[in-house]
py3Dmol code that shows the C-alpha trace and the ligand (Angstrom):
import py3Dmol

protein = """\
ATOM      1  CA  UNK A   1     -79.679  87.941 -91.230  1.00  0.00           C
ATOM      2  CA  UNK A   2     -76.228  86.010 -90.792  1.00  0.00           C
ATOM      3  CA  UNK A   3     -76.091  83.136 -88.403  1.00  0.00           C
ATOM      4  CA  UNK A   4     -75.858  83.510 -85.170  1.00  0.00           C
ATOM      5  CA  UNK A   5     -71.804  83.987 -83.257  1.00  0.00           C
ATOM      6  CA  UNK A   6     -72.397  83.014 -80.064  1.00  0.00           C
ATOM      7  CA  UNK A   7     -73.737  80.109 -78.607  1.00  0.00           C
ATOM      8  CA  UNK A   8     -75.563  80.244 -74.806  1.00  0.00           C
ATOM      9  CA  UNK A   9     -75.068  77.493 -73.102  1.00  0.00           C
ATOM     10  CA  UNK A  10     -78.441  76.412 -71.172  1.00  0.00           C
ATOM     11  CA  UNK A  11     -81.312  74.783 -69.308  1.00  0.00           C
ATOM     12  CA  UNK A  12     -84.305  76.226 -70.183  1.00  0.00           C
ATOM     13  CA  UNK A  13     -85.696  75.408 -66.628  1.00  0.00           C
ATOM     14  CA  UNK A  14     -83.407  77.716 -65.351  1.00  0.00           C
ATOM     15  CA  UNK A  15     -84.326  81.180 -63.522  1.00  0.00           C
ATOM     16  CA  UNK A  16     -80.532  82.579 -64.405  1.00  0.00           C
ATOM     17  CA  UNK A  17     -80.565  81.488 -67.807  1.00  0.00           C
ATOM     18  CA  UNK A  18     -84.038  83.186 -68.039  1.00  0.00           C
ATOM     19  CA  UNK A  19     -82.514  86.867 -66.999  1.00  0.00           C
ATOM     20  CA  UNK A  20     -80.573  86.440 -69.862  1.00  0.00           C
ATOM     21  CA  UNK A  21     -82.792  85.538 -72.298  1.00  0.00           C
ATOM     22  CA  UNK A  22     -85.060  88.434 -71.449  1.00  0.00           C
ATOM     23  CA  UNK A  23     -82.209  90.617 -71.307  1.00  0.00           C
ATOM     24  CA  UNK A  24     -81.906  89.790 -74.896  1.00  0.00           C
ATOM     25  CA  UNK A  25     -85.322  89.934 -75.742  1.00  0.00           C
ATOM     26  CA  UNK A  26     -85.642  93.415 -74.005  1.00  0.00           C
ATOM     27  CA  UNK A  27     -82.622  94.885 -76.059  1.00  0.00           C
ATOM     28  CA  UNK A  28     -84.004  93.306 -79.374  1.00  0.00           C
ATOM     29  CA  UNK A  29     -80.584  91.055 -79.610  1.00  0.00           C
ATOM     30  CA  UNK A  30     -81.926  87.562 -79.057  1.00  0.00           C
ATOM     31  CA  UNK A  31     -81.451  86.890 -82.308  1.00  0.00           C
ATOM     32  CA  UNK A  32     -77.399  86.928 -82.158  1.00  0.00           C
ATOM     33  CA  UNK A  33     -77.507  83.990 -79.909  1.00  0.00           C
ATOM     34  CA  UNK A  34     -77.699  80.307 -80.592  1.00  0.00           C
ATOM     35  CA  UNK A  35     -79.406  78.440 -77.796  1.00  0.00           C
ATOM     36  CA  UNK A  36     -77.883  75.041 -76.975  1.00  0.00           C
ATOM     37  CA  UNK A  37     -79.679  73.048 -74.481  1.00  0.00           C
ATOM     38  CA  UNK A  38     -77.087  71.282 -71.880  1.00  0.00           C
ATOM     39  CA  UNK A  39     -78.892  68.505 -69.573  1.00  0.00           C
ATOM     40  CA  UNK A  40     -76.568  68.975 -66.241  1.00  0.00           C
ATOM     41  CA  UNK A  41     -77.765  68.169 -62.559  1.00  0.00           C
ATOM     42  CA  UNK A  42     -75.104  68.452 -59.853  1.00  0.00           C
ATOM     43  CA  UNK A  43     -74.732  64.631 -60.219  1.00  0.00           C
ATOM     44  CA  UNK A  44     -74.442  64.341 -64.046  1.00  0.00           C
ATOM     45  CA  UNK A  45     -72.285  67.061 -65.370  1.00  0.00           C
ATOM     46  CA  UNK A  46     -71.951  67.444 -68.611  1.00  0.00           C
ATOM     47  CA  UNK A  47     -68.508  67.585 -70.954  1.00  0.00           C
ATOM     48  CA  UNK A  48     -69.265  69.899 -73.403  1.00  0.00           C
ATOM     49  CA  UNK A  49     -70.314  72.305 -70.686  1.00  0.00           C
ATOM     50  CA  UNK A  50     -67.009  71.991 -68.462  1.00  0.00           C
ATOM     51  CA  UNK A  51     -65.183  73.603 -71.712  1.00  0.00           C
ATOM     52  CA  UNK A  52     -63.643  76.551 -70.628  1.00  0.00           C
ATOM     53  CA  UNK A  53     -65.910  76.502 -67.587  1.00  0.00           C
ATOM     54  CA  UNK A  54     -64.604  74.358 -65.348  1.00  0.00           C
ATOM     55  CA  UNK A  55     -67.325  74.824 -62.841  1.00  0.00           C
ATOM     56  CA  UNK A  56     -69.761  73.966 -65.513  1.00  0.00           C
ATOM     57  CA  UNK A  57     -71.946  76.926 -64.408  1.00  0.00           C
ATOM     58  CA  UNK A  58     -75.488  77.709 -66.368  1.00  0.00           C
ATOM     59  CA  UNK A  59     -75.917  79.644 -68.343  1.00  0.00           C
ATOM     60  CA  UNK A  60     -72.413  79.798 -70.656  1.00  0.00           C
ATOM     61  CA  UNK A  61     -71.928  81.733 -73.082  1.00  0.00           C
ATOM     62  CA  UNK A  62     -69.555  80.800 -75.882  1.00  0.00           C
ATOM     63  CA  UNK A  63     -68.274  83.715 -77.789  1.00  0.00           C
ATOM     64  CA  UNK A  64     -67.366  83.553 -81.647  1.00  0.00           C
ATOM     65  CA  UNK A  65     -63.736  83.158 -80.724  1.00  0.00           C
ATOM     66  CA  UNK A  66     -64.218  80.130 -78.831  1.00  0.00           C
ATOM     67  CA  UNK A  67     -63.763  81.827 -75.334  1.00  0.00           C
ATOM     68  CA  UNK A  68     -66.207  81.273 -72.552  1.00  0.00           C
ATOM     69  CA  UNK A  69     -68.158  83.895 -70.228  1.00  0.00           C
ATOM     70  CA  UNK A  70     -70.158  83.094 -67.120  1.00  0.00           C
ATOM     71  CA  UNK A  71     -72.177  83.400 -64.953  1.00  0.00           C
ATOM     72  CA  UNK A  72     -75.434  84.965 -65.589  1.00  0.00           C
ATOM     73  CA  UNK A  73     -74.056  88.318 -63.930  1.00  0.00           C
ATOM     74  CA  UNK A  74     -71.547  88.341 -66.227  1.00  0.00           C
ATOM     75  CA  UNK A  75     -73.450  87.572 -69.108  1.00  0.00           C
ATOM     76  CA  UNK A  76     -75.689  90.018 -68.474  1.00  0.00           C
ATOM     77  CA  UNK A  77     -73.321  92.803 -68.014  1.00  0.00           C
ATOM     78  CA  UNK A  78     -71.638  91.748 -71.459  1.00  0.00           C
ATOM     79  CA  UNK A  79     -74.891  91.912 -73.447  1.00  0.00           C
ATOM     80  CA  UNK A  80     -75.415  95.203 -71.661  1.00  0.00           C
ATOM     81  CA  UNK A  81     -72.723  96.715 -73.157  1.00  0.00           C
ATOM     82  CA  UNK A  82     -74.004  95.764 -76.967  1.00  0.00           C
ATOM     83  CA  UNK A  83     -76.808  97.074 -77.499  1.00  0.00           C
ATOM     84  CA  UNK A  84     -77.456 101.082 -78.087  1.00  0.00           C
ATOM     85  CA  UNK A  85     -80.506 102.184 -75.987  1.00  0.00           C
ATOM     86  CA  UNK A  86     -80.238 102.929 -72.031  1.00  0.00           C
ATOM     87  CA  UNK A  87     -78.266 100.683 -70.060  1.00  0.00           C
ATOM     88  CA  UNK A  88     -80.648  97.736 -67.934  1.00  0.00           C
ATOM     89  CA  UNK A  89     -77.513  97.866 -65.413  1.00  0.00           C
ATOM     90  CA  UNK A  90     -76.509 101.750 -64.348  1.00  0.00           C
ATOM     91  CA  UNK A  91     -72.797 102.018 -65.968  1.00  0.00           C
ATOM     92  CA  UNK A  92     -72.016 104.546 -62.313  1.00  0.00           C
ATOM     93  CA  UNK A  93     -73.424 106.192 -59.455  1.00  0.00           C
ATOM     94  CA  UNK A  94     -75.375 105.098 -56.185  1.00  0.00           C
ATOM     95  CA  UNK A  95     -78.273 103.707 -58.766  1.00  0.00           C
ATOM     96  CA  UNK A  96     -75.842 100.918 -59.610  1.00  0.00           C
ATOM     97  CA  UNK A  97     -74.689  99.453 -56.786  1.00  0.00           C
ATOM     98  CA  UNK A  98     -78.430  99.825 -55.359  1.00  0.00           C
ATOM     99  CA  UNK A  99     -79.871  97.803 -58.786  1.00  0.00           C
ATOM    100  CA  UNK A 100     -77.051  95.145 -58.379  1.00  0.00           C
ATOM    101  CA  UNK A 101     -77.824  94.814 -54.521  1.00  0.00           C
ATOM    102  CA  UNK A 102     -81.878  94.419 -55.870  1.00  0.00           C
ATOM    103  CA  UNK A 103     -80.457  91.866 -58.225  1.00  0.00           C
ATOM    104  CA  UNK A 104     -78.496  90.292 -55.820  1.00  0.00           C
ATOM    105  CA  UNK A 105     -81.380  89.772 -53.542  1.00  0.00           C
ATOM    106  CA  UNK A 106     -83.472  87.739 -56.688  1.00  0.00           C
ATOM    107  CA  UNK A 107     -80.138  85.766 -57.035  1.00  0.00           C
ATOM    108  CA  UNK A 108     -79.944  85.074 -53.483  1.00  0.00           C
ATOM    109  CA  UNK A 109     -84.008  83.716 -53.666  1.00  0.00           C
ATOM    110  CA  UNK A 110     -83.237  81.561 -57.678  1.00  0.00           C
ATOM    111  CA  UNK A 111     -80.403  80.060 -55.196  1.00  0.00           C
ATOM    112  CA  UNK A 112     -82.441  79.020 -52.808  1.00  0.00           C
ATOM    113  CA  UNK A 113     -85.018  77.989 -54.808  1.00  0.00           C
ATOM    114  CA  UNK A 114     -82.747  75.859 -57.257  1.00  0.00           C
ATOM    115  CA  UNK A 115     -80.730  74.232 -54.166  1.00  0.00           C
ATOM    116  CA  UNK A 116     -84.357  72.965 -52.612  1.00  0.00           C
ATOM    117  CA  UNK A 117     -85.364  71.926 -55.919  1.00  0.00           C
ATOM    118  CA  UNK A 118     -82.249  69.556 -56.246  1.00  0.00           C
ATOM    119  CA  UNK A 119     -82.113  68.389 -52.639  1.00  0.00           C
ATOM    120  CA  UNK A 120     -86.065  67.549 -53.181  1.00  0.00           C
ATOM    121  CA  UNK A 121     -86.144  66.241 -56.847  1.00  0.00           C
ATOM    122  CA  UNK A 122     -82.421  64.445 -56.710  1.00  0.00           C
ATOM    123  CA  UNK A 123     -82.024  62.728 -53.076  1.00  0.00           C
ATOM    124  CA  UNK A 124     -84.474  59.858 -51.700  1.00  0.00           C
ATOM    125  CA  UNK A 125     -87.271  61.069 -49.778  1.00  0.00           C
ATOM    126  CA  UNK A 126     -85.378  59.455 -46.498  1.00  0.00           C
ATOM    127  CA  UNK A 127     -81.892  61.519 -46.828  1.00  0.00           C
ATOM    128  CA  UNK A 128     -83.816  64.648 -47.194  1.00  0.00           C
ATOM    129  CA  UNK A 129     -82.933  67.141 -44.515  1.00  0.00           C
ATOM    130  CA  UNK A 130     -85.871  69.194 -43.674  1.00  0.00           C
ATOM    131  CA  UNK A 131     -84.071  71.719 -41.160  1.00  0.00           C
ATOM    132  CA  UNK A 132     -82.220  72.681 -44.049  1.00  0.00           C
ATOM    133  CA  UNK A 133     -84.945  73.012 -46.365  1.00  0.00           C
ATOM    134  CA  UNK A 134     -86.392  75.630 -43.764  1.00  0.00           C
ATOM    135  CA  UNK A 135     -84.040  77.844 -43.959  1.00  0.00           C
ATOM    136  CA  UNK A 136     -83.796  77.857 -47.798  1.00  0.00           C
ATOM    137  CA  UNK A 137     -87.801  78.536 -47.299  1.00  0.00           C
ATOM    138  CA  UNK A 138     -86.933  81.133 -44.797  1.00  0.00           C
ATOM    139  CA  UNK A 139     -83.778  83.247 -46.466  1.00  0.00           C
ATOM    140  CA  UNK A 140     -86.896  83.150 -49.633  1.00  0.00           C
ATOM    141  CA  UNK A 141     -89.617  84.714 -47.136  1.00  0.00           C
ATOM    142  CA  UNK A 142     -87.151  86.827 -45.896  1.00  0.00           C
ATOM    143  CA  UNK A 143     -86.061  88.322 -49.091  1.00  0.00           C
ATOM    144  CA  UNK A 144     -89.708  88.927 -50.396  1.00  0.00           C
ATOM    145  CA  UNK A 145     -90.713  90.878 -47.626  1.00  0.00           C
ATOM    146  CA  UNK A 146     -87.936  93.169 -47.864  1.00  0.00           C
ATOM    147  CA  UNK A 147     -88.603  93.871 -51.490  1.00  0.00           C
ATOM    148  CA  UNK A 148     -92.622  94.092 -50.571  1.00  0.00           C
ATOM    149  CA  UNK A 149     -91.202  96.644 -47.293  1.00  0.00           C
ATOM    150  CA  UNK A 150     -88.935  98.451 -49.927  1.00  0.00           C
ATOM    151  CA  UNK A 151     -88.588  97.944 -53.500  1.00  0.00           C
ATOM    152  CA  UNK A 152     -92.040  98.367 -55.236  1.00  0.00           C
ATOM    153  CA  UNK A 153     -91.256 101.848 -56.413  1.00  0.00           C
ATOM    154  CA  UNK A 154     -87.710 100.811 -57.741  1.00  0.00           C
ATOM    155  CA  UNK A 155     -89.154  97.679 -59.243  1.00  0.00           C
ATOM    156  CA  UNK A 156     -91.645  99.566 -61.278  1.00  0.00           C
ATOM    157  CA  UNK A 157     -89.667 102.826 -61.903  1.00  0.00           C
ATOM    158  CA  UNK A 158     -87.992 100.611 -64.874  1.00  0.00           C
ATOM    159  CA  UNK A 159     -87.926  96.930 -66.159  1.00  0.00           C
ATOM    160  CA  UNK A 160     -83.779  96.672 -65.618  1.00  0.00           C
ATOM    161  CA  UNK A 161     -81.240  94.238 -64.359  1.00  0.00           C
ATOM    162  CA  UNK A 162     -82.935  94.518 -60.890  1.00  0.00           C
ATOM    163  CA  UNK A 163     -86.686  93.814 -62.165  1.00  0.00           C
ATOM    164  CA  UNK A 164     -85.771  91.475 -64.651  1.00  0.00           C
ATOM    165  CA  UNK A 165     -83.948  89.440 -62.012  1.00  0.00           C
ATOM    166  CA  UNK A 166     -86.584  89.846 -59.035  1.00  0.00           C
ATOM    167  CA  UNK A 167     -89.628  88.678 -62.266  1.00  0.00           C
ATOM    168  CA  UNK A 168     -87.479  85.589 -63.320  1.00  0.00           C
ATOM    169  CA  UNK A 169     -86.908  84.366 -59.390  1.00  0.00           C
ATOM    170  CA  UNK A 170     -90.310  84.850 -58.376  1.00  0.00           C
ATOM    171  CA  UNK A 171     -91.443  83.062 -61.804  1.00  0.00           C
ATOM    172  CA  UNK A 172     -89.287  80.071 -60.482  1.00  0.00           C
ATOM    173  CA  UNK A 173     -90.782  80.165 -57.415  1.00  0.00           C
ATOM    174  CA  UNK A 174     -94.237  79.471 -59.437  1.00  0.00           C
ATOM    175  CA  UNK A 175     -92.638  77.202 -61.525  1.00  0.00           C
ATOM    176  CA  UNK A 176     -90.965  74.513 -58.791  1.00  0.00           C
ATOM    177  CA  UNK A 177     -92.230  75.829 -55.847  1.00  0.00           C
ATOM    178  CA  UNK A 178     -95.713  76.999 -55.794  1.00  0.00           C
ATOM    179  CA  UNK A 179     -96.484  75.339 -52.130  1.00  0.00           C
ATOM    180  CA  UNK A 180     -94.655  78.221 -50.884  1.00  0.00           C
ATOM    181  CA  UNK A 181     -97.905  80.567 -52.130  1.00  0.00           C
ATOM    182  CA  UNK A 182     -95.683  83.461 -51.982  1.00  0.00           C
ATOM    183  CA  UNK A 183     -98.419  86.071 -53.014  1.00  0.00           C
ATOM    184  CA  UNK A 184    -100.326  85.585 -49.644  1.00  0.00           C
ATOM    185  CA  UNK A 185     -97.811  87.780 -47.703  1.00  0.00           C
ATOM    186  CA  UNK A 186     -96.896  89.869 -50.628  1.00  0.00           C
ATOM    187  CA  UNK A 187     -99.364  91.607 -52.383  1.00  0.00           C
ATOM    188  CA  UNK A 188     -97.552  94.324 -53.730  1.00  0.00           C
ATOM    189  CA  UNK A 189     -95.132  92.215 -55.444  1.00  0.00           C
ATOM    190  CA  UNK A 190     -97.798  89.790 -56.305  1.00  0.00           C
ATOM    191  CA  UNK A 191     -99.603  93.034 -58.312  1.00  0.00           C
ATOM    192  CA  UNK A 192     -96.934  94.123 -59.771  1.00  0.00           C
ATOM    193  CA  UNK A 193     -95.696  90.545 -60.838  1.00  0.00           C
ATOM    194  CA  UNK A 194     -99.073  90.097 -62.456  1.00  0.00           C
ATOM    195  CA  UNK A 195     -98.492  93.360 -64.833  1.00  0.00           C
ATOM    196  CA  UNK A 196     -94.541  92.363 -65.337  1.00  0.00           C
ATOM    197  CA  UNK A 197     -94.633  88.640 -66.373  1.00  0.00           C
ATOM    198  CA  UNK A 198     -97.534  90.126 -69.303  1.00  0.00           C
ATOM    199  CA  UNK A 199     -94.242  91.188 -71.164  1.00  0.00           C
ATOM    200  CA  UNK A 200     -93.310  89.832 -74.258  1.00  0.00           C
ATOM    201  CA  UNK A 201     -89.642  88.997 -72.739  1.00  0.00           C
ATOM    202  CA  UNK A 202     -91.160  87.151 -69.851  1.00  0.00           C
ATOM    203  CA  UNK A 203     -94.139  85.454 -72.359  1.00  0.00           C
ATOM    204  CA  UNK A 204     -91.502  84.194 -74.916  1.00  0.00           C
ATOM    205  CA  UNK A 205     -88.999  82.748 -71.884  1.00  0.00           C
ATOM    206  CA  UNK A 206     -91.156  80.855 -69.710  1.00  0.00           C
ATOM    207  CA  UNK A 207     -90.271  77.618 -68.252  1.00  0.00           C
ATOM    208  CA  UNK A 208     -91.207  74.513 -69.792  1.00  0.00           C
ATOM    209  CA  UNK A 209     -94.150  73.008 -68.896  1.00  0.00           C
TER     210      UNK A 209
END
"""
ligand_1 = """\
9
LIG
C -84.702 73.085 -62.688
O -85.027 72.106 -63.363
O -85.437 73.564 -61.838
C -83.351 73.704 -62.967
C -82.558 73.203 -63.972
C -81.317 73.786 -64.213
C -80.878 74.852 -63.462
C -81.688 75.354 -62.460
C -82.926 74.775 -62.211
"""
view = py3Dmol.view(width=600, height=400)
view.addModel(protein, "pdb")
view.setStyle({"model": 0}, {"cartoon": {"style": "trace"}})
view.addModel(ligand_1, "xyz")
view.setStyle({"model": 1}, {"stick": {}})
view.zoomTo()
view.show()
């Protein structure tokens, strides 16, 4: 097999790097990417990262001719497009814009999550602002029990941009934030977390330890 094109751009601690790289796995095409780690907080960016992504978002990914896609949505939807078996993101129709709004919802919670886990991890103890961390807490809860309410039918129907997405946020949520016990008010998405994370695409991309 030739050498990989394309180079992603990424932290493996990160929940939307990890859609992509089970994306990949779950369309057999992890093997066309290079991964290159990039160590970037909000207060240490990182040069090689700002090329062509100003914003220095993670994950990047640099195609063979040098240009630069991001973010994870977009990265997804490109890697979507490459492989031959059934789309993970429905091309048309009232079944995509309902996935993406599913997806949107695990995006909204890895936000969360990641912004509590910098304000936590990054500022002193004393400048930490604990109304704020609340509501990050809160918009989480919030989300998860509309999924529990709604989703677990969609969610198991098929492993797609929407499952992948809501699997990688709630494995972040074990990973940095496992105070928040999520599975106590959520038992539907805790059982059906307990089958999805058994996959080989969410085995070979967990966070570090
Ligand atoms: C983390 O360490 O939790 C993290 C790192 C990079 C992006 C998002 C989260």
């Amino acid at each position: 097999m030739s050498a990989p094109s394309m180079t992603l751009l990424h932290n493996p601690a990160s929940p939307f790097v990890r859609k992509v790289r089970v994306l990949l796995y779950e369309t057999g095409q992890q093997d066309r990417v290079a991964l290159q780690a990039v160590l970037v907080t909000p207060v240490n960016p990182a040069a090689e990262l700002n090329q062509g992504n100003p914003v220095g978002k993670i994950p990047a990914l640099r195609l063979a001719d040098g240009n630069v896609l991001h973010d994870s949505r977009v990265i997804l939807d490109y890697f979507d497009h490459q492989h031959v078996g059934n789309p993970l993101i429905p091309r048309e129709g009232s079944a995509r814009w309902r996935r993406l709004t599913l997806a949107s919802m695990a995006d909204g919670i890895m936000d969360a999550a990641v912004l509590m886990r910098y304000e936590t991890a990054l500022r002193p103890p004393d400048k930490h602002w604990d109304q704020w961390l609340e509501e990050q807490r809160n918009k989480i809860r919030r989300t998860l029990a509309e999924l529990e309410r709604d989703a677990i039918a969609e969610l198991t129907s098929h492993f797609d941009v929407a499952a992948i997405s809501v699997a990688c946020a709630l494995g972040y949520l074990d990973f940095r934030h496992p105070d928040m016990q999520w599975r106590l008010d959520n038992p539907r998405l805790a059982a059906w977390y307990a089958e999805v994370s058994q996959r080989p695409s969410m085995l070979e991309t967990q966070p570090p330890v």
